[in-house]
Backbone as ProteinMPNN parsed JSONL, in Angstrom:
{"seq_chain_A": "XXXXXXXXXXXXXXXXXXXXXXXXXXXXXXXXXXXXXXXXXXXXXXXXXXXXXXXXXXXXXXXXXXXXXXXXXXXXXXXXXXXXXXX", "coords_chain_A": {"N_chain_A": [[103.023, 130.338, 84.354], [102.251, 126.965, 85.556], [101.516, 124.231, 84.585], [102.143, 121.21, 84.983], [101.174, 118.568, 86.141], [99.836, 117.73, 89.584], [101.78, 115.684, 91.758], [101.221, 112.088, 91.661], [100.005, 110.476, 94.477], [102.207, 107.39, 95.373], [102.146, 103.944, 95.759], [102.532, 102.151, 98.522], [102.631, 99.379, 99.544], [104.343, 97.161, 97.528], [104.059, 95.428, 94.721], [101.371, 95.031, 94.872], [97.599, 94.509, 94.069], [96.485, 97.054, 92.582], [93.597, 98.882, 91.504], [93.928, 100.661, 89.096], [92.625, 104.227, 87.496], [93.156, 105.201, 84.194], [94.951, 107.005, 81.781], [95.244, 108.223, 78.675], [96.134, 109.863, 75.939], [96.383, 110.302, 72.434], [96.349, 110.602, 68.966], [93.345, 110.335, 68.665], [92.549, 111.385, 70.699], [91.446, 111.269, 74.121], [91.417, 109.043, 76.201], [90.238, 107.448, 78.335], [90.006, 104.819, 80.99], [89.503, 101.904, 83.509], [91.955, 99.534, 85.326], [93.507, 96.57, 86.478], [96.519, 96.559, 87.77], [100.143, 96.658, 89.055], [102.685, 98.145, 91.328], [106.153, 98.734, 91.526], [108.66, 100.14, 91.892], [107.597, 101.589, 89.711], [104.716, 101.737, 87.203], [103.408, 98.347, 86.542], [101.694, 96.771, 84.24], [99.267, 93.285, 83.989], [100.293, 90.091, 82.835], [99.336, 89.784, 79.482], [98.25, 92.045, 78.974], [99.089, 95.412, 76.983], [99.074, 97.557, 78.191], [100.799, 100.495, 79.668], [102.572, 100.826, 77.927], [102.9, 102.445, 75.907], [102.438, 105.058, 76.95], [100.579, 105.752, 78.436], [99.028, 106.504, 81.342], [98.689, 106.353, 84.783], [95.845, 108.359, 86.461], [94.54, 107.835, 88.957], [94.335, 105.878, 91.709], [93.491, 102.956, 93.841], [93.858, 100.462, 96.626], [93.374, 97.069, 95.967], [91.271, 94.325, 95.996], [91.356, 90.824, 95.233], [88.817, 88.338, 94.44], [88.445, 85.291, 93.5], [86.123, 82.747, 91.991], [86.477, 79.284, 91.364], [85.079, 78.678, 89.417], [85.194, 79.964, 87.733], [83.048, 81.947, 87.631], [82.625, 84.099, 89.287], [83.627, 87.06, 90.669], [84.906, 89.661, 92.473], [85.652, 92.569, 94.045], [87.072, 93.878, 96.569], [87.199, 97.272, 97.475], [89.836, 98.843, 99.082], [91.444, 100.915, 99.867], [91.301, 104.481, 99.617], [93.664, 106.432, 97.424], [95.038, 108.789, 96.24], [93.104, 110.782, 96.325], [92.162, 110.874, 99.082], [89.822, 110.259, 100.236]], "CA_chain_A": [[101.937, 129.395, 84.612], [102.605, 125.869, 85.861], [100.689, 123.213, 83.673], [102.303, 120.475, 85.532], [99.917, 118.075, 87.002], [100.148, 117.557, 90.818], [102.844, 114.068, 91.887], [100.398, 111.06, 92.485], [100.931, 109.453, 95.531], [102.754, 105.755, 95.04], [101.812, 102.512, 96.513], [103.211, 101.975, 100.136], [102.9, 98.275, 99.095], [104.859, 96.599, 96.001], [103.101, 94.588, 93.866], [99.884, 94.897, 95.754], [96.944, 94.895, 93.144], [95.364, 98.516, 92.328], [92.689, 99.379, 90.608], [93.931, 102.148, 88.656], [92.384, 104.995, 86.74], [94.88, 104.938, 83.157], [94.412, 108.206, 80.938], [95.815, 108.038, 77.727], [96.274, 111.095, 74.883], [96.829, 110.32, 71.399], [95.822, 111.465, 67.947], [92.229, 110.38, 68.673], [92.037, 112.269, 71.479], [91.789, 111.01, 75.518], [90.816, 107.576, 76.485], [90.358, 106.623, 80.262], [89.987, 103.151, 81.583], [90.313, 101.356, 84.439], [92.712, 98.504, 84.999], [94.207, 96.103, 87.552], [97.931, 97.02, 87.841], [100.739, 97.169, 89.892], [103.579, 99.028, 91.379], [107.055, 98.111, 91.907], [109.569, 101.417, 90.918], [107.064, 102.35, 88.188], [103.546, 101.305, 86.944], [103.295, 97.807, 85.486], [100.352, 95.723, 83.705], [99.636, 92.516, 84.087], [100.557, 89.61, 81.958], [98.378, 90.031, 78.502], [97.836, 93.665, 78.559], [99.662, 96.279, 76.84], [99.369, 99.162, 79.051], [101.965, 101.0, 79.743], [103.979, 100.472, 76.497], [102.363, 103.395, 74.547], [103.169, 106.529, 77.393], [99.339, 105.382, 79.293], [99.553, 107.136, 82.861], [97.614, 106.414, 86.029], [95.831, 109.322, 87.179], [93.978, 107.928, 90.254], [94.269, 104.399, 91.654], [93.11, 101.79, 95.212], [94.362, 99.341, 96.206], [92.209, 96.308, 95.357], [91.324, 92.71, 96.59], [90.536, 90.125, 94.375], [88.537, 86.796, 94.946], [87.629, 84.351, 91.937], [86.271, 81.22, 92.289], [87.212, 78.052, 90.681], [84.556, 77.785, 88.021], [85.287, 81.248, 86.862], [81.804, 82.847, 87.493], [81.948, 85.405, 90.3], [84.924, 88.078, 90.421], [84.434, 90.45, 93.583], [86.653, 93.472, 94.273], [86.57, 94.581, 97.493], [88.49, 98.449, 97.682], [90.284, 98.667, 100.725], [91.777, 102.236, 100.672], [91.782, 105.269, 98.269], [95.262, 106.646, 97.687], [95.231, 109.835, 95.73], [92.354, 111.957, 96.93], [91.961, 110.311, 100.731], [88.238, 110.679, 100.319]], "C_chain_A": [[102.503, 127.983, 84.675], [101.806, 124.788, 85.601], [100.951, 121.506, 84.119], [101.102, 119.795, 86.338], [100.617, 117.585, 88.769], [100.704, 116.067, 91.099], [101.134, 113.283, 92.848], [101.136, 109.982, 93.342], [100.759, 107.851, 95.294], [102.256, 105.116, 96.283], [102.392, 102.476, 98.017], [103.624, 100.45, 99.956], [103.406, 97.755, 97.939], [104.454, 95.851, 96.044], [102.004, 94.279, 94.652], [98.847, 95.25, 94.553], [95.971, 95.903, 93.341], [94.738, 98.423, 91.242], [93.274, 100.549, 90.412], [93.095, 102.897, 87.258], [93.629, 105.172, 85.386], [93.987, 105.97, 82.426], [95.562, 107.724, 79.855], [95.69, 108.924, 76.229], [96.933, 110.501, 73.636], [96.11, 111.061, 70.155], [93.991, 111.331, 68.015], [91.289, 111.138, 69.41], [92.498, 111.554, 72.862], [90.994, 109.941, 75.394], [91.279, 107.729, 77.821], [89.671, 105.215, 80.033], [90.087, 102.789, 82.864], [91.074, 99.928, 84.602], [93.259, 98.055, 86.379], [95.667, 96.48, 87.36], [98.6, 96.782, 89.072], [101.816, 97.658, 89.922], [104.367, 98.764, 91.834], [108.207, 98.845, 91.251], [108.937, 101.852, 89.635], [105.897, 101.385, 88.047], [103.716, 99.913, 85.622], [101.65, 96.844, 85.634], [100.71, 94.721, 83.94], [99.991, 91.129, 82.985], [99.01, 89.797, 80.527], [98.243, 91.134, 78.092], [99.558, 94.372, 77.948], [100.341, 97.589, 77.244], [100.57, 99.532, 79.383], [103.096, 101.183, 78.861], [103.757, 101.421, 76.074], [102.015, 105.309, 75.592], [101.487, 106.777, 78.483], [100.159, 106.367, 80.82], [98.237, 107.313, 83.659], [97.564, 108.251, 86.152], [95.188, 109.065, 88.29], [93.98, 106.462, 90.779], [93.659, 104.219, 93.219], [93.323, 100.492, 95.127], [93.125, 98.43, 96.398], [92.601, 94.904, 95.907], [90.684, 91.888, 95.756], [90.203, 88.842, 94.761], [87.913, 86.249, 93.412], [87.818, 82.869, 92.369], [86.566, 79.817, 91.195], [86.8, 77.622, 89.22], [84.568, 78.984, 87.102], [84.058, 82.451, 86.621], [81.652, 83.818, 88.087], [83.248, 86.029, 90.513], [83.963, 88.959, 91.474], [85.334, 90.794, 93.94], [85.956, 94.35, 95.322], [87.622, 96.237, 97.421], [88.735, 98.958, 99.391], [91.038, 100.321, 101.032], [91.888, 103.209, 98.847], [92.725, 106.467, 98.857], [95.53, 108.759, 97.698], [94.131, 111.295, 95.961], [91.41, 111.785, 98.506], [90.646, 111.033, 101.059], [88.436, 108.624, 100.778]], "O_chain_A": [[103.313, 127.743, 83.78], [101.306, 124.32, 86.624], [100.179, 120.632, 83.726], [100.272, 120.395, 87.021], [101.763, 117.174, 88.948], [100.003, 115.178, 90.616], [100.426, 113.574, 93.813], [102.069, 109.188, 93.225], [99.727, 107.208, 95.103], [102.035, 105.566, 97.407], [102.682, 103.654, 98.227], [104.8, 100.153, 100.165], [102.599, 97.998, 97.042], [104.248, 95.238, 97.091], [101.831, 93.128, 95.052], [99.135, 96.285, 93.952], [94.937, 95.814, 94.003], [95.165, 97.98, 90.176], [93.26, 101.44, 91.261], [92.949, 102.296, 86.194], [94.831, 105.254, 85.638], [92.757, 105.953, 82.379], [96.536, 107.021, 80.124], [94.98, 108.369, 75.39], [98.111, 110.176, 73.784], [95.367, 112.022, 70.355], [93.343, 112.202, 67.433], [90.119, 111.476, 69.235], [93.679, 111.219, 72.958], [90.032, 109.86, 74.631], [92.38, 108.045, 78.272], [89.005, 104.757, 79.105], [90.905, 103.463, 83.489], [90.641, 99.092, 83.81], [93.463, 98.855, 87.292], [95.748, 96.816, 86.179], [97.947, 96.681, 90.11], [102.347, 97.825, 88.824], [104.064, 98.321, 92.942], [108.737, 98.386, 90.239], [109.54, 102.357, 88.689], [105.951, 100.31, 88.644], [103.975, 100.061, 84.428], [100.911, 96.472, 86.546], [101.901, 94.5, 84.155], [99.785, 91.62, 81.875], [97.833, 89.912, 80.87], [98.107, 91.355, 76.889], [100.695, 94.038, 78.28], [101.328, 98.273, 76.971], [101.454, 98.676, 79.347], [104.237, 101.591, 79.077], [104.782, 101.68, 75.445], [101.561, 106.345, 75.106], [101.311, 107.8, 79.143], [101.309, 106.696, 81.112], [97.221, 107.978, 83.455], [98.451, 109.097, 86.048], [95.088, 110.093, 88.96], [93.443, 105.738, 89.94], [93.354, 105.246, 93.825], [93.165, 99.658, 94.236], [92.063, 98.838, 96.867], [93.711, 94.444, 96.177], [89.505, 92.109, 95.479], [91.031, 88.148, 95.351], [87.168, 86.755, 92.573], [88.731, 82.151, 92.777], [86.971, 80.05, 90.056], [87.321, 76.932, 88.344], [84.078, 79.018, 85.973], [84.036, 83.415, 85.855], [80.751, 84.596, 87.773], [84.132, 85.172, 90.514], [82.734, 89.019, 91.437], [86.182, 89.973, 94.292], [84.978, 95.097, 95.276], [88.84, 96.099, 97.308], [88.058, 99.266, 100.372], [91.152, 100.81, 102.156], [92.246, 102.921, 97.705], [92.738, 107.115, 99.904], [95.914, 109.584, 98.526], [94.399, 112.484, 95.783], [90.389, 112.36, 98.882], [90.415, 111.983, 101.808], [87.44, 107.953, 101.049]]}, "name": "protein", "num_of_chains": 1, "seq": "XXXXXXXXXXXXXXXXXXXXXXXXXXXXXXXXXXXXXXXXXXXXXXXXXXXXXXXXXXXXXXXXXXXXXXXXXXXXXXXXXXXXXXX"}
């Protein structure tokens, strides 16, 4: 039996910002999230966050467009393509 999970397909773009899906297994159990990220030979967070330090692993990501305006009130993510199940 092959328990292996199926290879998620990588970025085409480096450091392009994805929205990714982040699963995460420890003694408490499973935590999902989602998170801005990007990809550049391996999954990194961005400044502030932790992710990725503690064995975290995308399971589904898109890449993502971000606009924020000046006074800090309106954040709008447009998704421009999904990667891993090309729905």
């Amino acid at each position: 039996m092959n328990d292996r999970k199926p290879q998620l397909n990588i970025p085409d773009v480096i450091g392009s910002p994805i929205l990714a899906k982040i699963e995460h297994i420890n003694d408490l159990g499973k935590s999902k999230w989602y998170e801005v990220v990007y990809y550049d030979n391996g999954w990194y967070s961005y400044a502030g966050s932790k992710t990725f330090q503690d064995g975290e692993q995308v399971v589904d990501w898109k890449y993502c467009k971000f606009a924020y305006n000046v006074s800090g009130i309106a954040a709008v993510w447009e998704f421009l393509h999904v990667s891993s199940n090309n729905n």
